[in-house]
C-alpha positions as CSV (number, residue, x, y, z in Angstrom):
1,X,0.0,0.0,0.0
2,X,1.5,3.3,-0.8
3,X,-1.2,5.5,1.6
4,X,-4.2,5.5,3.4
5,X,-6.2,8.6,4.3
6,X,-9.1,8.3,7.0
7,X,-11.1,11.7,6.8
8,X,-14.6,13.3,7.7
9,X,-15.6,14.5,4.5
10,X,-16.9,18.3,4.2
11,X,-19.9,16.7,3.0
12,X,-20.6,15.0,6.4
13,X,-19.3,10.8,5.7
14,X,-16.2,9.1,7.0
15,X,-13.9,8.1,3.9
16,X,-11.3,5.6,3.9
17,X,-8.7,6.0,0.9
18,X,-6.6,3.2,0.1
19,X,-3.8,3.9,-2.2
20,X,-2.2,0.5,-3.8
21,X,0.2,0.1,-6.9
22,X,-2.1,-0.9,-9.3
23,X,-5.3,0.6,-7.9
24,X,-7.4,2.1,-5.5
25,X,-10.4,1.2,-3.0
26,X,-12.5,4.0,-1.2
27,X,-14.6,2.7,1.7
28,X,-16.8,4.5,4.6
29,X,-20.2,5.7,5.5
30,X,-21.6,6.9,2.8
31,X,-24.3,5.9,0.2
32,X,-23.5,5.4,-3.8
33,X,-24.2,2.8,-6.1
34,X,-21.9,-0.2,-6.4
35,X,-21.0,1.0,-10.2
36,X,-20.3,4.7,-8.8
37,X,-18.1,3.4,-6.7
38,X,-16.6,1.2,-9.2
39,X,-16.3,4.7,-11.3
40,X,-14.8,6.4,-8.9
41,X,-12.5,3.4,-8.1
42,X,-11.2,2.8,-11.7
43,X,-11.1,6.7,-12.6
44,X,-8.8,7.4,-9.4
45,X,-6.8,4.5,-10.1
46,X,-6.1,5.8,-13.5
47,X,-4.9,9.3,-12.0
48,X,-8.8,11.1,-12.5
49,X,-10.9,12.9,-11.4
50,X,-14.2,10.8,-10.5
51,X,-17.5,12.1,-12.9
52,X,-19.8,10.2,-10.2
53,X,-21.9,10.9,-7.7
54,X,-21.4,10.0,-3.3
55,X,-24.2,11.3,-0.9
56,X,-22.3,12.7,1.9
57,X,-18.8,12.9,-0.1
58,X,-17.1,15.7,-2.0
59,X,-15.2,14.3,-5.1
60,X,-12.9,17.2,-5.6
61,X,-12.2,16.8,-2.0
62,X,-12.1,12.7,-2.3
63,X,-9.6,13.8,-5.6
64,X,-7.4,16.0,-3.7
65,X,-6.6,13.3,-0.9
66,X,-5.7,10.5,-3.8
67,X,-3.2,13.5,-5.0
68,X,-2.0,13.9,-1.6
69,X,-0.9,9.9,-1.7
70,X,0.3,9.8,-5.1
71,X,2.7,12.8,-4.7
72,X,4.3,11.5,-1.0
C-alpha cells in the first residue's frame, strides 16, 4: 500500500482511501451505487478525477486526498 487517508468529508461521511500500486479502494459511510463506486474506483486509479456521484462525499475533495498519496 503506498497510503491510506481516514477523513470526515466536508460533506458529512467518514472516507477511507486506500492507495495500492495498481489501484485504488474507497470505503466508509456513505451511500452510492456499487457502479459509482466502481467509477470512482477505476477513474482514481487511473490518476482522475471521478465524474460520479457519493451522498455525503465531495469528489474534488475525495480527488485532492488521492493526489495527496500519489505525490508523498
Amino acid at each position: 500500500m503506498i497510503c491510506e487517508k481516514v477523513f470526515r468529508s466536508r460533506a458529512g461521511k467518514t472516507v477511507i482511501l486506500r492507495v495500492y500500486d495498481n489501484n485504488v479502494e474507497v470505503t466508509g459511510d456513505f451511500f452510492t451505487t456499487d457502479d459509482d463506486l466502481r467509477l470512482i474506483e477505476d477513474s482514481l486509479s487511473k490518476g482522475k478525477r471521478p465524474n460520479a456521484f457519493i451522498l455525503g462525499v465531495d469528489i474534488d475533495e475525495l480527488y485532492e486526498k488521492f493526489l495527496e498519496c500519489v505525490k508523498k
